[in-house]
N, C-alpha and C positions, 0 to 999 in steps of 0.2 A: 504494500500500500504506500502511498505516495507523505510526506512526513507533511506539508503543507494544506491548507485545506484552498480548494476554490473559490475567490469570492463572487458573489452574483451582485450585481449593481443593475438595482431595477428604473433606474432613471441616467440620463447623460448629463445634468446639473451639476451634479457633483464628485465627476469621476477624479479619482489618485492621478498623478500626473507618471503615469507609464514608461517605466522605464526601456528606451528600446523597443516598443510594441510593436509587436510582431500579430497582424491579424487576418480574421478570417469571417468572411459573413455567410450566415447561413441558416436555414431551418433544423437542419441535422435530425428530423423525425424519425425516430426508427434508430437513430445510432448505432448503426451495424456495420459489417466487418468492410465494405465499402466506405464509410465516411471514417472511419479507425485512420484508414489510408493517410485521408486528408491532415487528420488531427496528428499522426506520427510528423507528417510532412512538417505542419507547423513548430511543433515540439521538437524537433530538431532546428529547425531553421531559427527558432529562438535562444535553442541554446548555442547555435555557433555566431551569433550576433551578440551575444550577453543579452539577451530581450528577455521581456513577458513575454506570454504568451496571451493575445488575446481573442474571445468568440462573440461575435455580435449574433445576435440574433432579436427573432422579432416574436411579439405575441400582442396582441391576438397573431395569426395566418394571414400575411399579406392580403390572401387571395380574399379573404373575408370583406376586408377592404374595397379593393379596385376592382373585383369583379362586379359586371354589370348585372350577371345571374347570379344569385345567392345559392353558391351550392353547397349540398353539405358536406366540408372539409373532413373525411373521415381522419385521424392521424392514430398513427401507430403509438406515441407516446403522448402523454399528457404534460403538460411544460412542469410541474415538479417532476414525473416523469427523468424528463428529458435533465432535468436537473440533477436529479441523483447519477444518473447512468454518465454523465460530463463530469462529474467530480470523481469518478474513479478511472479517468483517464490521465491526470495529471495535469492539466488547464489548468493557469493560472486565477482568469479573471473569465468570468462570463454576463455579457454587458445583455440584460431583457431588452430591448426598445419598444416602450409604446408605439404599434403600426397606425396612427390618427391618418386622417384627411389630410391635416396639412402636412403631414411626414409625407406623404405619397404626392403632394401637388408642388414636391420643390422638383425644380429642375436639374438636372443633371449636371451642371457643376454645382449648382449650389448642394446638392449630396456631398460630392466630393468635398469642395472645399469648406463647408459649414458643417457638413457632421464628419468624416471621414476625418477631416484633416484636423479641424479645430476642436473637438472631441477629444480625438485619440493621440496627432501628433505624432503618427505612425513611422516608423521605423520602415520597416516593411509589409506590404500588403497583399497577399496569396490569395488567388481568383480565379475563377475557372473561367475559360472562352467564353461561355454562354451568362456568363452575371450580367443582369438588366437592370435599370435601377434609374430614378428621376421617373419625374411626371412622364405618361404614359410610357413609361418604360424606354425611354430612347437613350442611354448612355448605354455602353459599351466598353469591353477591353480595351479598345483603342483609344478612348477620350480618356482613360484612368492610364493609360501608358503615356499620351502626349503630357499628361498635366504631372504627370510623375517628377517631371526636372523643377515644372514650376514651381512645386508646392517641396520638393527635397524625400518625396519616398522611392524604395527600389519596390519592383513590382514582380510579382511572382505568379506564373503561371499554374494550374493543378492541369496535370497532363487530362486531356482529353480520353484517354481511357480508363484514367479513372474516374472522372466524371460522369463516363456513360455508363460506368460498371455501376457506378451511385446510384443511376437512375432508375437503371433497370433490375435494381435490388430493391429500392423503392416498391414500384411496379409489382414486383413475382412479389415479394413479404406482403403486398395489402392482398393481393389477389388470392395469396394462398391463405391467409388471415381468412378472408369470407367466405372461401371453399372449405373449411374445415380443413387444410392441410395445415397442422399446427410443427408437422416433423420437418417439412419444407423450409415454413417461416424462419423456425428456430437457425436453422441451419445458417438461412443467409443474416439473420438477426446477428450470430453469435453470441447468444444468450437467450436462455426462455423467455417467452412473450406472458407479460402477467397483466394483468389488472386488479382493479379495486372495485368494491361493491360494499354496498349497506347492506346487512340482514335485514328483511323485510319480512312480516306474515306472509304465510301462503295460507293455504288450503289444508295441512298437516294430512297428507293420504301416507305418505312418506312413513310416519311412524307407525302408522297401522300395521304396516308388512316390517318393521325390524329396518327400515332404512332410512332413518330424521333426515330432510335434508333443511339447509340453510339456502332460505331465497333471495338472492340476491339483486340490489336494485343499484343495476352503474352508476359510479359517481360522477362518471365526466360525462355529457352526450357527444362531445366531439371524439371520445374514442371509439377507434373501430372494434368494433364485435364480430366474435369469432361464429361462422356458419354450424348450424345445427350438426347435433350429434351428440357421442358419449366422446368422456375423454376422462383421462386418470392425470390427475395434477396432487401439487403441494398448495396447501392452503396455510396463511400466517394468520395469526390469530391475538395480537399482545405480546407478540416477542415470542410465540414459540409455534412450530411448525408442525403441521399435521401430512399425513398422505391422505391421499381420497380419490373420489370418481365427480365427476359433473356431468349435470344431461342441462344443453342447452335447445330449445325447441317446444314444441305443444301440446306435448305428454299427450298423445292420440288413443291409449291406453283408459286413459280418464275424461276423453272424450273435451281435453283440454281447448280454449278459443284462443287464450292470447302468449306469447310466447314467453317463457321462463328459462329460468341460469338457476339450475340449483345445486346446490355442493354437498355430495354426502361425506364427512368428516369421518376414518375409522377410528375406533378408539375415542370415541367423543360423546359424551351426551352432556351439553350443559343448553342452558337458553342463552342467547348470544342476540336478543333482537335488539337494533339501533346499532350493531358495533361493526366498522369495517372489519372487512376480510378482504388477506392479499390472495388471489389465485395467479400460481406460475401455472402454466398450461407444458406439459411434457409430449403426452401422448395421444393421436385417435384413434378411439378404439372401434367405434362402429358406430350404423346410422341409428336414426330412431326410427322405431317401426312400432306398429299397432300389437296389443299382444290380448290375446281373448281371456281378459280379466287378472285379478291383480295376483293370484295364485303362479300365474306363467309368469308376470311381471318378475316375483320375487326371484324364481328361481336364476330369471336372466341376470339380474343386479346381482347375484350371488358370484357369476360364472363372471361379471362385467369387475366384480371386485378383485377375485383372484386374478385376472388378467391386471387390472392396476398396479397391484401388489408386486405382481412381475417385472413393472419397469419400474419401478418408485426405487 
């Protein structure tokens, strides 16, 4: 572990006067083994400069902003999320930016020279080709390269391949997130994909047959949820860790209407309503299917446990 901690500076008013800064702008959603890339790149290039290292990023989601059509921004991480997972990379400073209207209505130098430069004072600045930025989006590598002498930064490019490797890690991690393919995600994630949820009342059918589960109500709606099915994960609970199964979907079984996330906890019986639960998602085990009453039910939850138990 890294002996420093990262600071987050949620406003640019009153930033430390950065030694060296060495930066980088970005959403970094997902922070997977693709944007790792980027942040070695920085992390080095700051230490052979004697720099900070520093990570701008924005929240709300740009796109939330300047998009004409309100869509809904699914994102892999939740900005504390995204918070935790950037401090165990060894960043020094990680700068939130309020995304406002008039963040988005300056122009293109005025980016550069009024937040970029005047801000941070940047040492050096590492950017991929494709970085767009100023009112409707018209600035460019090329206007951040000519104005590089003017204003005294070196400018650093992120190879092109890894950039499309970023993208299209993006892409596969949301798509296989809604498919249920949670062994995929992982994969390109480099770390299990978890979330957070309140226990909510259900319907308590669950404990009838020997299997309590915890229903759980998302805490964030901008994160993406995982597509229907079983799945055998680890559940956090107040600092200590359980193994379990989850069935996300409309229990067809009980002739279920609206869709449910429920975590059966082994080893567990307490009342836990109102308290978050972390779920890491490990494995898919199978779909949901109908089953001719709750007697068959059980015996499958039985068969769906022992298979958890197997990769836990």
């Amino acid at each position: 572990m890294y002996d420093h901690k990262m600071k987050v500076h949620y406003s640019t008013e009153e930033l430390p006067a950065f030694r060296n800064a060495v930066i980088t702008i970005g959403t970094f959603d997902g922070l997977h083994l693709g944007h790792r890339l980027i942040i070695d790149n920085l992390l080095s290039e700051a230490a052979r400069v004697g720099g900070e290292s520093v990570i701008i990023t924005f929240h709300p989601h740009p796109r939330k902003i300047v998009s004409s059509v309100i869509t809904g921004v699914r994102l892999i991480n939740t900005l504390a999320e995204r918070i935790e997972l950037l401090e165990q990379t060894g960043i020094e400073h990680l700068v939130v930016v309020p995304f406002t209207d008039f963040f988005a209505n300056q122009t293109a130098e005025e980016y550069i020279r009024d937040f970029l430069v005047q801000q941070f004072h940047p040492h050096t600045i590492i950017i991929g080709y494709d970085h767009r930025y100023g009112k409707d989006r018209t600035g460019d590598f090329h206007l951040m390269e000519a104005l590089a002498p003017v204003y005294d930064y070196q400018l650093r490019e992120i190879p092109g391949h890894v950039l499309d490797a970023v993208k299209v890690s993006s892409t596969r991690i949301r798509n296989a997130i809604l498919h249920s393919q949670v062994e995929e995600a992982n994969k390109l994630l480099g770390y299990l994909f978890f979330f957070e949820g309140e226990v909510v009342h259900g319907d308590k059918i669950g404990r009838t047959i020997g299997y309590p589960t915890a229903n759980l109500k998302c805490t964030d709606e901008e994160k993406i949820a995982l597509g229907d099915g079983i799945y055998a994960v680890y559940a956090a609970l107040e600092g200590k860790r359980y193994k379990g199964m989850m069935s996300i979907g409309f229990r067809p079984t009980v002739n279920g209407k609206k869709r449910v996330t429920e975590v059966n906890l082994f080893d567990f019986d307490e009342e836990i309503y109102g308290k978050p639960l972390r779920v890491t998602v490990k494995k898919y085990l199978r779909s949901e299917v109908r089953f001719n009453g709750l007697e068959e039910l059980k015996q499958q939850l039985h068969l769906d446990k022992e298979a958890s138990l197997a990769c836990l």
